[in-house]
OpenMM code with the backbone's topology and positions (N, CA, C; nanometers):
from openmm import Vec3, app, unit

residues = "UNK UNK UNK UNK UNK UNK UNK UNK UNK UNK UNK UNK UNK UNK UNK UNK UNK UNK UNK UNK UNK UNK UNK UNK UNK UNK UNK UNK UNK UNK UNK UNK UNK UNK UNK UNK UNK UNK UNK UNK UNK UNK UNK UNK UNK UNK UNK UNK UNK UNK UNK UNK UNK UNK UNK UNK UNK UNK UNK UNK UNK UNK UNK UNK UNK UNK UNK UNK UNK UNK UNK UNK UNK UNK UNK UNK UNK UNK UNK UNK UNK UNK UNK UNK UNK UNK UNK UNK UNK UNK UNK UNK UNK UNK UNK UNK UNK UNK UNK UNK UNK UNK UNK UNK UNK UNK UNK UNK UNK UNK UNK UNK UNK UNK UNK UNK UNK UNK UNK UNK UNK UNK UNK UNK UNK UNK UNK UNK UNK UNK UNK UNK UNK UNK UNK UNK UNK UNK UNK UNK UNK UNK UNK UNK UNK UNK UNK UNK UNK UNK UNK".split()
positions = [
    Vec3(-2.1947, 0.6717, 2.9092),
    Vec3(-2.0998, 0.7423, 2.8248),
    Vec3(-1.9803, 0.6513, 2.7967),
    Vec3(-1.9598, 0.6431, 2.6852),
    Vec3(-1.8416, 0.5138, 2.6554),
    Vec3(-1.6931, 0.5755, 2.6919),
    Vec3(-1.6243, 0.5057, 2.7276),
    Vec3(-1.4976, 0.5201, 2.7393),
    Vec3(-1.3995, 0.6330, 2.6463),
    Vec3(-1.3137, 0.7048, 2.6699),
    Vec3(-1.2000, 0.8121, 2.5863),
    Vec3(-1.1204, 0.6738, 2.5274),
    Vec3(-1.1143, 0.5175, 2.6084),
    Vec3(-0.9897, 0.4500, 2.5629),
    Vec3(-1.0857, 0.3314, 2.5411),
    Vec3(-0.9645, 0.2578, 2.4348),
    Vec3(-1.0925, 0.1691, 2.3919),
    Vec3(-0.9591, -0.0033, 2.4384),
    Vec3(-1.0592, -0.0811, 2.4525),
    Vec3(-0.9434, -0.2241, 2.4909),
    Vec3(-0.9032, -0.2952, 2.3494),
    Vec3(-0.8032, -0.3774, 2.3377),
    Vec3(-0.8043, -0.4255, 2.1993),
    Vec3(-0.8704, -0.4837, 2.1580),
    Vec3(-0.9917, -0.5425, 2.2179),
    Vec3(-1.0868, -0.6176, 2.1658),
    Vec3(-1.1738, -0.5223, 2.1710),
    Vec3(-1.2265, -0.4442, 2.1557),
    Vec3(-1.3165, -0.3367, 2.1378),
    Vec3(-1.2591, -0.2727, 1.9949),
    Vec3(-1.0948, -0.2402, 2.0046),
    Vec3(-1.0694, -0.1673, 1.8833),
    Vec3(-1.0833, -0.2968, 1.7298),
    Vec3(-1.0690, -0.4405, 1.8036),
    Vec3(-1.0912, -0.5127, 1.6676),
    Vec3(-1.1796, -0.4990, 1.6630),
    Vec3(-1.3271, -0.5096, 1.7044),
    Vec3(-1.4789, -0.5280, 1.6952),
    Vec3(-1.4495, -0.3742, 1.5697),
    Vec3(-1.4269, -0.2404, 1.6516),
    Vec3(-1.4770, -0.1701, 1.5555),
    Vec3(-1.3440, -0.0997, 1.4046),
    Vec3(-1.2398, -0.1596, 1.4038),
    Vec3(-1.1867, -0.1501, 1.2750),
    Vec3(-1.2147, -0.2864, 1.2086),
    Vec3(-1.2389, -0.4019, 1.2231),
    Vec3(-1.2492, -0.4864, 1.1190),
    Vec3(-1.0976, -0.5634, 1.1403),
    Vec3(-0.9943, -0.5575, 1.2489),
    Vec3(-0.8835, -0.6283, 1.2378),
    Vec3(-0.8491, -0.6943, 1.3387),
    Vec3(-0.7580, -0.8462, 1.3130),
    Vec3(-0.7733, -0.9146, 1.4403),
    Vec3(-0.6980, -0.8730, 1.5385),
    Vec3(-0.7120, -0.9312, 1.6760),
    Vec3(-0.6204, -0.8327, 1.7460),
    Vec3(-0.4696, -0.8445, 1.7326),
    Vec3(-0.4665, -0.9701, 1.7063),
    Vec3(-0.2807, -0.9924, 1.6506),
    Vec3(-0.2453, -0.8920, 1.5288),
    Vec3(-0.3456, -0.8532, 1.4519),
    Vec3(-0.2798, -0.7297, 1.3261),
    Vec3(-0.2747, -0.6072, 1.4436),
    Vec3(-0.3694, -0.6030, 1.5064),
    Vec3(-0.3443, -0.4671, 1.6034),
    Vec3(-0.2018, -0.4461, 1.6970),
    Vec3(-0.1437, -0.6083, 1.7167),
    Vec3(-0.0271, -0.6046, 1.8071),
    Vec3(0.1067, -0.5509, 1.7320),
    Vec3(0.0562, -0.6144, 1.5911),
    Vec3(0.2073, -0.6074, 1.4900),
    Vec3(0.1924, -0.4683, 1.4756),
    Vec3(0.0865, -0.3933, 1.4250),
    Vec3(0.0824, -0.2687, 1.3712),
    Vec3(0.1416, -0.1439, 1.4708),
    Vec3(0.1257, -0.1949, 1.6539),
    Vec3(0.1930, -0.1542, 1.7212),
    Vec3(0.3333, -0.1976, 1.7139),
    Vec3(0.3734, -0.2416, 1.7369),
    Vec3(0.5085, -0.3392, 1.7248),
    Vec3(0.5543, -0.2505, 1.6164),
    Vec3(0.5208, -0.2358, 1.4694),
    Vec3(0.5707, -0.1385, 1.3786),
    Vec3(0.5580, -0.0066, 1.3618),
    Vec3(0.4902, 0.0570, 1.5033),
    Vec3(0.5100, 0.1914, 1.5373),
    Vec3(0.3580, 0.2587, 1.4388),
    Vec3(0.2716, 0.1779, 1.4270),
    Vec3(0.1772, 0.2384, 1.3190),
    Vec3(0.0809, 0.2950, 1.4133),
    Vec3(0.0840, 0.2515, 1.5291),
    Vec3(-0.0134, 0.2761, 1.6592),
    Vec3(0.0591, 0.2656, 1.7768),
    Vec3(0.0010, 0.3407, 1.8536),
    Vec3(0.0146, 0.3052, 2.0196),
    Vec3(-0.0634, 0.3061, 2.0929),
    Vec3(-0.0518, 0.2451, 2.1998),
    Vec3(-0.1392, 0.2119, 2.3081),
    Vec3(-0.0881, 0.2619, 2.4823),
    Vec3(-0.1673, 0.2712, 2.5617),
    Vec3(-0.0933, 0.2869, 2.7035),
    Vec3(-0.1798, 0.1816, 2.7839),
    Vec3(-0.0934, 0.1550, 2.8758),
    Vec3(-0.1085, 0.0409, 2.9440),
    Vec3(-0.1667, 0.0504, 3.0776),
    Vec3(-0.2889, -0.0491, 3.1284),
    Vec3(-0.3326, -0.0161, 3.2612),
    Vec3(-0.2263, -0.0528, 3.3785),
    Vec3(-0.2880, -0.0226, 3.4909),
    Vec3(-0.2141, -0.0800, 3.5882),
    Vec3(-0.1462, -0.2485, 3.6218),
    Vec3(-0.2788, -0.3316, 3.5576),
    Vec3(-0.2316, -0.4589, 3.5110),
    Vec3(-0.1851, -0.5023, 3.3684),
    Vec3(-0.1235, -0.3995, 3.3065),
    Vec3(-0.0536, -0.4374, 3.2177),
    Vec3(-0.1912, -0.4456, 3.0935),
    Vec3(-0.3026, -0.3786, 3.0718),
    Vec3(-0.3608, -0.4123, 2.9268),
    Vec3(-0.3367, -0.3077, 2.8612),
    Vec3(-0.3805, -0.3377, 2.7307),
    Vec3(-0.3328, -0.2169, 2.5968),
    Vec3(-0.5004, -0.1274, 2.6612),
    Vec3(-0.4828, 0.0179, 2.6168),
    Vec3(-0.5415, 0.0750, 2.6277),
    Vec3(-0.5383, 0.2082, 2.4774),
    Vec3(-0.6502, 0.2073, 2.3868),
    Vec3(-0.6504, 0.2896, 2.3054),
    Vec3(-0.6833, 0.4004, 2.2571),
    Vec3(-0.6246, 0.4986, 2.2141),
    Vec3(-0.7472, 0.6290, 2.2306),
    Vec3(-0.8014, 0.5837, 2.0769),
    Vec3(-0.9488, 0.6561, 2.1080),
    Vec3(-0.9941, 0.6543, 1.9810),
    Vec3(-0.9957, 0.6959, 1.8585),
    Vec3(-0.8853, 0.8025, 1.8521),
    Vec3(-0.8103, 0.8428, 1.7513),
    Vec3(-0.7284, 0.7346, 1.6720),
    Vec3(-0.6966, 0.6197, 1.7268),
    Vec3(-0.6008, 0.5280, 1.6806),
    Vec3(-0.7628, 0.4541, 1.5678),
    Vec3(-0.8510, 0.4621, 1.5879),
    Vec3(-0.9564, 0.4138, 1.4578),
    Vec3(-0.9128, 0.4989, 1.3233),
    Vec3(-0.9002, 0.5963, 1.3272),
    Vec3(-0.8919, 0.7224, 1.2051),
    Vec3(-0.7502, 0.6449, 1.1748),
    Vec3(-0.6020, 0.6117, 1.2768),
    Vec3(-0.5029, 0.5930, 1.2041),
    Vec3(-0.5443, 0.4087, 1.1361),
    Vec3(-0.5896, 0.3540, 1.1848),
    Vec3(-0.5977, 0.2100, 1.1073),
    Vec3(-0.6895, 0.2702, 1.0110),
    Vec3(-0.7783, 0.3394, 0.9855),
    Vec3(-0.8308, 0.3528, 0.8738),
    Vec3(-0.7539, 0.3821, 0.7568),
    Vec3(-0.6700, 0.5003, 0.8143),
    Vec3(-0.5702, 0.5357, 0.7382),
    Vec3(-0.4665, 0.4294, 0.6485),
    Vec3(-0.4375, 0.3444, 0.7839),
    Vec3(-0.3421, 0.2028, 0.6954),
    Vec3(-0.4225, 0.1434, 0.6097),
    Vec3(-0.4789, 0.1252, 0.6564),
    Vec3(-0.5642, -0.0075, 0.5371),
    Vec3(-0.6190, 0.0583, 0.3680),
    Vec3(-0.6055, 0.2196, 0.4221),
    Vec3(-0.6369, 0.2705, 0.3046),
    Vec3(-0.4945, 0.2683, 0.2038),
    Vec3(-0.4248, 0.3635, 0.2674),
    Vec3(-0.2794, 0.3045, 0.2037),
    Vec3(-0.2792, 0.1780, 0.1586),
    Vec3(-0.2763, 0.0746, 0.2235),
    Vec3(-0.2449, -0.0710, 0.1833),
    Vec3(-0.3020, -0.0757, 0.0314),
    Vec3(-0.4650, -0.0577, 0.0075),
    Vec3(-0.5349, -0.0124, -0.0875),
    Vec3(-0.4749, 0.0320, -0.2274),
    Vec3(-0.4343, 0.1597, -0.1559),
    Vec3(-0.3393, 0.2082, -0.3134),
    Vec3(-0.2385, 0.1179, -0.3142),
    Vec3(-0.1570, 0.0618, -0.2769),
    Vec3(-0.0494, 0.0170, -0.2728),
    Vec3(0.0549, 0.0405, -0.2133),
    Vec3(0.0202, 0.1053, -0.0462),
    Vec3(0.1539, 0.1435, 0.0124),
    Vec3(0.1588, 0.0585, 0.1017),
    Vec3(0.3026, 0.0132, 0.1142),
    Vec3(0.3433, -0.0843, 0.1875),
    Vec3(0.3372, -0.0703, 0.3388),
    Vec3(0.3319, -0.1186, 0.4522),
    Vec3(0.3090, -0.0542, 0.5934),
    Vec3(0.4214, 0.0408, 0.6241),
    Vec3(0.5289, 0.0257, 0.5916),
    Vec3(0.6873, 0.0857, 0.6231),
    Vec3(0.6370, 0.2215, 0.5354),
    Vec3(0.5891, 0.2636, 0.4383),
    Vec3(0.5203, 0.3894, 0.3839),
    Vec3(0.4274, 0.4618, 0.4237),
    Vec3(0.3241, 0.3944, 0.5031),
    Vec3(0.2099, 0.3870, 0.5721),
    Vec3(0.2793, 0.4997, 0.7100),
    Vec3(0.3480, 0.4145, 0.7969),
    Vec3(0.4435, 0.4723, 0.8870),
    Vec3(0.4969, 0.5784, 0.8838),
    Vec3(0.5294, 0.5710, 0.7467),
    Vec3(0.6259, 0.7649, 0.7249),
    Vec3(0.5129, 0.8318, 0.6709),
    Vec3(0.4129, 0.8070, 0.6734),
    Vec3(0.2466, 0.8892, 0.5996),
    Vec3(0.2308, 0.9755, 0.7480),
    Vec3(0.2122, 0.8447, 0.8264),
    Vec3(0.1344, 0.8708, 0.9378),
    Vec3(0.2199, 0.9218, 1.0345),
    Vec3(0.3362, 0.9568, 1.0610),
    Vec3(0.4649, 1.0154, 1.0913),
    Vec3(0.4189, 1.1619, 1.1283),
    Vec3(0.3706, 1.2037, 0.9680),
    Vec3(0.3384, 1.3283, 0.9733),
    Vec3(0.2078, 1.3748, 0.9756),
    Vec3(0.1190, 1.2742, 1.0399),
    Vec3(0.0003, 1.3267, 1.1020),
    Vec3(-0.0258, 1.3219, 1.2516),
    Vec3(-0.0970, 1.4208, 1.3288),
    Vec3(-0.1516, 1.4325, 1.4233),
    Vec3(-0.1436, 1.2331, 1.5413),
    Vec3(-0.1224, 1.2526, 1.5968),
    Vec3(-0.1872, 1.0912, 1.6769),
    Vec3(-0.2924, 1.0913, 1.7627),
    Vec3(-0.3527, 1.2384, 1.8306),
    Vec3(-0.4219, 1.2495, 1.9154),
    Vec3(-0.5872, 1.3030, 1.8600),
    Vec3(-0.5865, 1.3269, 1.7398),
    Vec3(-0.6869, 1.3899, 1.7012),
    Vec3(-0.6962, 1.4022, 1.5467),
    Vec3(-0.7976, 1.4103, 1.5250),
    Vec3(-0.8537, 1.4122, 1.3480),
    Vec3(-0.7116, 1.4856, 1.2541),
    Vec3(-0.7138, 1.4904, 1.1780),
    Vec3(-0.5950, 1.5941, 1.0930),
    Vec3(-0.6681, 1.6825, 1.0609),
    Vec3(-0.6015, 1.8000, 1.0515),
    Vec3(-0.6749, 1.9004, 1.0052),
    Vec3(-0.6352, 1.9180, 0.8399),
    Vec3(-0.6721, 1.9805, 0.7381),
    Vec3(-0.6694, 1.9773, 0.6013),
    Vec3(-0.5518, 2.0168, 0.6028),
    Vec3(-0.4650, 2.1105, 0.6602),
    Vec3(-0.2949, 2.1479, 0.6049),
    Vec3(-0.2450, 2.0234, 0.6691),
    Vec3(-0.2727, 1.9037, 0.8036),
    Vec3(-0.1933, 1.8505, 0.7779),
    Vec3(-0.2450, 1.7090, 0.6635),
    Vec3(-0.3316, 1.7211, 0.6367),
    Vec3(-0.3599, 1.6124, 0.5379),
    Vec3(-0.3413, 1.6266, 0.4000),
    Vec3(-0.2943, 1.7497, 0.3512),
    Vec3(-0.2573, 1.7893, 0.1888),
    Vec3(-0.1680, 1.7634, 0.1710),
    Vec3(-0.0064, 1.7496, 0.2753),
    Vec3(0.1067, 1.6710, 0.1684),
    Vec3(0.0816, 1.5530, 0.2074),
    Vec3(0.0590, 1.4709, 0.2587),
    Vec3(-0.0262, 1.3259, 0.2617),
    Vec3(-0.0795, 1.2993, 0.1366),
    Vec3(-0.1740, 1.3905, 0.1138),
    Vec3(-0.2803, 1.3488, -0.0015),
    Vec3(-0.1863, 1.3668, -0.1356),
    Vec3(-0.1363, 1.4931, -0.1589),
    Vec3(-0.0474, 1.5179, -0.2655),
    Vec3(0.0750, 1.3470, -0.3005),
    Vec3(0.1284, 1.3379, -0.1959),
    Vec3(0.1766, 1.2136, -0.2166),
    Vec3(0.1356, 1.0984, -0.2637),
    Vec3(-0.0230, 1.1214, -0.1917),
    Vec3(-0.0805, 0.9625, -0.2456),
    Vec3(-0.1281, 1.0174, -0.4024),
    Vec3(-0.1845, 1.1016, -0.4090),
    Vec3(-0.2001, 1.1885, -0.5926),
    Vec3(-0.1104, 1.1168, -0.6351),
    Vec3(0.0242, 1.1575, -0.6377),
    Vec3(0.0972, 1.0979, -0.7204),
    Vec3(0.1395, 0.9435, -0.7600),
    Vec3(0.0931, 0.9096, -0.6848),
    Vec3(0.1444, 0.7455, -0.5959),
    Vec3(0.0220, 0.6750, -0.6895),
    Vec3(-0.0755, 0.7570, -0.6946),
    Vec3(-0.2119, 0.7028, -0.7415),
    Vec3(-0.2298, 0.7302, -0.8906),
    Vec3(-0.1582, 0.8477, -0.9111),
    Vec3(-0.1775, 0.8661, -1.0928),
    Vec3(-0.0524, 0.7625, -1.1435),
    Vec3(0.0564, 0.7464, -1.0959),
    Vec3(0.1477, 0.6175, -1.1315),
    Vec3(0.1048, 0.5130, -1.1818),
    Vec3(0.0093, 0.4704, -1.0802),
    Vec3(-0.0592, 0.3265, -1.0524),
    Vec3(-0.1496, 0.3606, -1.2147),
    Vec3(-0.2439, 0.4465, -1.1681),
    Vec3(-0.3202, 0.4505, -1.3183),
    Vec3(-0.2428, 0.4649, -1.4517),
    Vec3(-0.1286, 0.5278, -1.4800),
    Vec3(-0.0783, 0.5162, -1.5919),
    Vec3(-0.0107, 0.4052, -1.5983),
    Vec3(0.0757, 0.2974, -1.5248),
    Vec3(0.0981, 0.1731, -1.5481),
    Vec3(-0.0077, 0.0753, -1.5783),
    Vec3(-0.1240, 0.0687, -1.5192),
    Vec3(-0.2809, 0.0093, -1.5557),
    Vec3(-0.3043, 0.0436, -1.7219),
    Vec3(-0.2982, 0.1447, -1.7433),
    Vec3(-0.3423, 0.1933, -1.8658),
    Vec3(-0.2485, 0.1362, -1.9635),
    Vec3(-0.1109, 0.1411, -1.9603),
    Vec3(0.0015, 0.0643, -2.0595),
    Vec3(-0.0045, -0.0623, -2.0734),
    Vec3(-0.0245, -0.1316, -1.9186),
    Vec3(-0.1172, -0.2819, -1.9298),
    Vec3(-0.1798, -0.2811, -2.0128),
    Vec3(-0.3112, -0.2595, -2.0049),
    Vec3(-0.4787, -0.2699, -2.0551),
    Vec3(-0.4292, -0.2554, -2.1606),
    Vec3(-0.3551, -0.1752, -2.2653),
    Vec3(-0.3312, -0.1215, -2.4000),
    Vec3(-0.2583, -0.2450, -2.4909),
    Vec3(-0.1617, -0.3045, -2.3581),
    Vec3(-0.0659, -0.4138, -2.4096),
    Vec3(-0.1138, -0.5861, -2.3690),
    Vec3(-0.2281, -0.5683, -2.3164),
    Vec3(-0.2194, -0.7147, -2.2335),
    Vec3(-0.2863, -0.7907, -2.3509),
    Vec3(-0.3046, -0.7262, -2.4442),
    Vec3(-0.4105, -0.8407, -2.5624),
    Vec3(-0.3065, -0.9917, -2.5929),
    Vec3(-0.2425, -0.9502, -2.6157),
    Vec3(-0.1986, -1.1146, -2.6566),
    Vec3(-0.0719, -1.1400, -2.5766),
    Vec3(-0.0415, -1.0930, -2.4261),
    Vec3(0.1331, -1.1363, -2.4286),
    Vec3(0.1234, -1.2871, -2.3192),
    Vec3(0.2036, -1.3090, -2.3481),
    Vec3(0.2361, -1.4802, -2.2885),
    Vec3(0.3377, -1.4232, -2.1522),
    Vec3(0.3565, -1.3405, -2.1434),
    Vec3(0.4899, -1.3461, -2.0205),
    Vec3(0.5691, -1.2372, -2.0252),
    Vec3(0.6447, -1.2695, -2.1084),
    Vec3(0.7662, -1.1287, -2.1354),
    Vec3(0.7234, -1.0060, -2.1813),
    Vec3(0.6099, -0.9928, -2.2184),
    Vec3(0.5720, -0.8233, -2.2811),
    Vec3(0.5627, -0.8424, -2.4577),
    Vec3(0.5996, -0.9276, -2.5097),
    Vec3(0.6373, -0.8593, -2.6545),
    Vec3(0.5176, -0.9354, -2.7253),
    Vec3(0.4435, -0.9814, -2.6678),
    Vec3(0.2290, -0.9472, -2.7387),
    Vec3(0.2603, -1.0783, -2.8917),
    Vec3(0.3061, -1.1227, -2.9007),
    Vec3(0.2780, -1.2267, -2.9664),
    Vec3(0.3331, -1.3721, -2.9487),
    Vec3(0.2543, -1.4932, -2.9699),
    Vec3(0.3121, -1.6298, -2.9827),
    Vec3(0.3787, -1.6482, -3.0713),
    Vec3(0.3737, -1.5523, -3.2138),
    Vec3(0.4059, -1.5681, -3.3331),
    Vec3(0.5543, -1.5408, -3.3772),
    Vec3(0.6064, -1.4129, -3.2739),
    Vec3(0.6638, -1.3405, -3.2926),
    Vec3(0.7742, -1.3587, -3.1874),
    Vec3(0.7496, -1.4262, -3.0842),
    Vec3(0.7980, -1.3963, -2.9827),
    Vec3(0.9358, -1.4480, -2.9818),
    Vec3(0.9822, -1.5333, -3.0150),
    Vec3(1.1325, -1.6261, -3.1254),
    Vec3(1.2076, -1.4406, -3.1703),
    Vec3(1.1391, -1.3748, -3.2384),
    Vec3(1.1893, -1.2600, -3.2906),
    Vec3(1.2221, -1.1433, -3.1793),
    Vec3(1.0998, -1.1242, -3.0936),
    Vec3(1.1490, -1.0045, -2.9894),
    Vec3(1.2616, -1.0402, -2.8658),
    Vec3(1.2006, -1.1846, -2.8854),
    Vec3(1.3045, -1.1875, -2.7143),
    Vec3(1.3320, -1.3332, -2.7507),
    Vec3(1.4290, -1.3809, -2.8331),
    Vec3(1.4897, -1.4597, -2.8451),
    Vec3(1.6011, -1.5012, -2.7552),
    Vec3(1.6135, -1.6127, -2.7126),
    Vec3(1.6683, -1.6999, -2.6096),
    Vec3(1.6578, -1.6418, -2.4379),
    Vec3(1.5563, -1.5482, -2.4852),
    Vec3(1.4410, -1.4856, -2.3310),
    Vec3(1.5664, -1.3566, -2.3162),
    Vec3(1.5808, -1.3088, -2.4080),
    Vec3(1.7053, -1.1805, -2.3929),
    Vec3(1.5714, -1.1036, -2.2754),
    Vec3(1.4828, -1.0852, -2.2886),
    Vec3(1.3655, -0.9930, -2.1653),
    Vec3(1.4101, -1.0488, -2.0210),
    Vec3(1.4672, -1.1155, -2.0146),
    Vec3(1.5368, -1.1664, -1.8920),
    Vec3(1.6669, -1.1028, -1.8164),
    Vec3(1.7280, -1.0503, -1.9358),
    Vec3(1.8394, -0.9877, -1.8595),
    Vec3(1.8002, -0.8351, -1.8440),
    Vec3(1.6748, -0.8029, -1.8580),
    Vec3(1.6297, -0.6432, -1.8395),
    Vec3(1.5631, -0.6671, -1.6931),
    Vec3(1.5417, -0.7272, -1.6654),
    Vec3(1.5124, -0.7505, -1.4804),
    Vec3(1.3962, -0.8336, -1.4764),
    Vec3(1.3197, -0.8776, -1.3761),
    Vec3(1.1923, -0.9781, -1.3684),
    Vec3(1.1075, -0.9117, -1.4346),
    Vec3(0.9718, -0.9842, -1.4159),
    Vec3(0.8269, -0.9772, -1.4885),
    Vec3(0.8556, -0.9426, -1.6372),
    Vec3(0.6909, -0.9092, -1.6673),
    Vec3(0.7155, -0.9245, -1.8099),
    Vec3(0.7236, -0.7631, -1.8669),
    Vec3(0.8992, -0.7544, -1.9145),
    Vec3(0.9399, -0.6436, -1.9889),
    Vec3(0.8637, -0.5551, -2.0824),
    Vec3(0.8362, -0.6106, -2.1546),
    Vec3(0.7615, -0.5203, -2.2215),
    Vec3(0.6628, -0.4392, -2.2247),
    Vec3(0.5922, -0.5284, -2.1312),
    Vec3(0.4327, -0.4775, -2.0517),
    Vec3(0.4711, -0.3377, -1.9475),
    Vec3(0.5894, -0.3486, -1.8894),
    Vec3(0.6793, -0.2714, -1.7761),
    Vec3(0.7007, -0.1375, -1.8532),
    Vec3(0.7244, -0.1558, -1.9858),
    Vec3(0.7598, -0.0231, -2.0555),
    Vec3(0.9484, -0.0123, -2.1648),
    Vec3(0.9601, -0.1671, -2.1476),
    Vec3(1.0911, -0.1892, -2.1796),
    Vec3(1.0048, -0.2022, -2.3640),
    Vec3(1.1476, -0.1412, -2.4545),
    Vec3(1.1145, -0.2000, -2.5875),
    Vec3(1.2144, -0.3006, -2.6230),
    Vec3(1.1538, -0.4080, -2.6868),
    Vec3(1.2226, -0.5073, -2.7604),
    Vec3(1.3300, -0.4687, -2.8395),
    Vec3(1.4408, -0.5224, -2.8172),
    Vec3(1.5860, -0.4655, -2.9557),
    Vec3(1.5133, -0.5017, -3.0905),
    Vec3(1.5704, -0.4307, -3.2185),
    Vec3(1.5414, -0.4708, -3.3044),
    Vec3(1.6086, -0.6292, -3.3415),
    Vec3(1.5372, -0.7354, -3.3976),
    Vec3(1.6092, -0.8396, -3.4147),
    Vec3(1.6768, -0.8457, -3.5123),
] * unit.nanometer
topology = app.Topology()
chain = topology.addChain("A")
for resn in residues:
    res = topology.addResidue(resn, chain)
    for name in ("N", "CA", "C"):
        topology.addAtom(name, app.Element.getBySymbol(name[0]), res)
């Protein structure tokens, strides 16, 4: 019968992470561990469901420090149950239809832009002359959702 606690080299074998991501991810409160009598990490196996959890976040695009306040409000000892996993999920919904409607304004705009957003080589002297898309903040403005002044 296998162990309730798993060692950190057991928990890298079965999440897929090395054990130094397992130390930091403790270290940033994303996991915990308890310690034997000689001092080793010891894991419950519930801590698999929360690295699953991170790496899924990471996925959409949440940063670990987001990840943290996700997992804040879930369970640590045991599966989540569906009420506590619906404002979780609702969050990532939204987090996730974002992502798709910025993708989509891309894809719509990416045909011809060089950098700044304003979709032509031809033109580009006219929209953002002397790189005025520069003083609207980094990357490329236009693509972001910024419109060009009239010239």
């Amino acid at each position: 019968m296998p162990s309730d606690r798993l060692t950190i080299g057991e928990l890298a074998a079965r999440s897929g992470l090395a054990t130094s991501a397992l130390r930091y991810y403790e270290q940033l409160g994303l996991i915990s561990s308890e310690r034997t009598a000689g001092g080793q990490r010891r894991y419950h196996r519930a801590i698999l469901r929360r690295l699953a959890f991170v790496r899924a976040a990471q996925r959409v695009g949440l940063s670990l420090d987001e990840a943290r306040e996700a997992l804040a409000r879930l369970p640590e000892d045991h599966a989540p149950k569906a009420a506590d996993w619906a404002p979780v999920a609702r969050t990532w919904q939204r987090r996730i239809d974002a992502q798709i409607a910025e993708l989509q304004l891309l894809r719509r705009k990416l045909g011809g832009c060089i950098g700044c957003g304003c979709l032509s080589l031809k033109k580009c002297g006219l929209y953002n002359p002397d790189d005025s898309a520069a003083d609207r903040g980094p990357g490329a403005r236009y693509l972001l959702g910024d419109t060009p002044s009239t010239p």
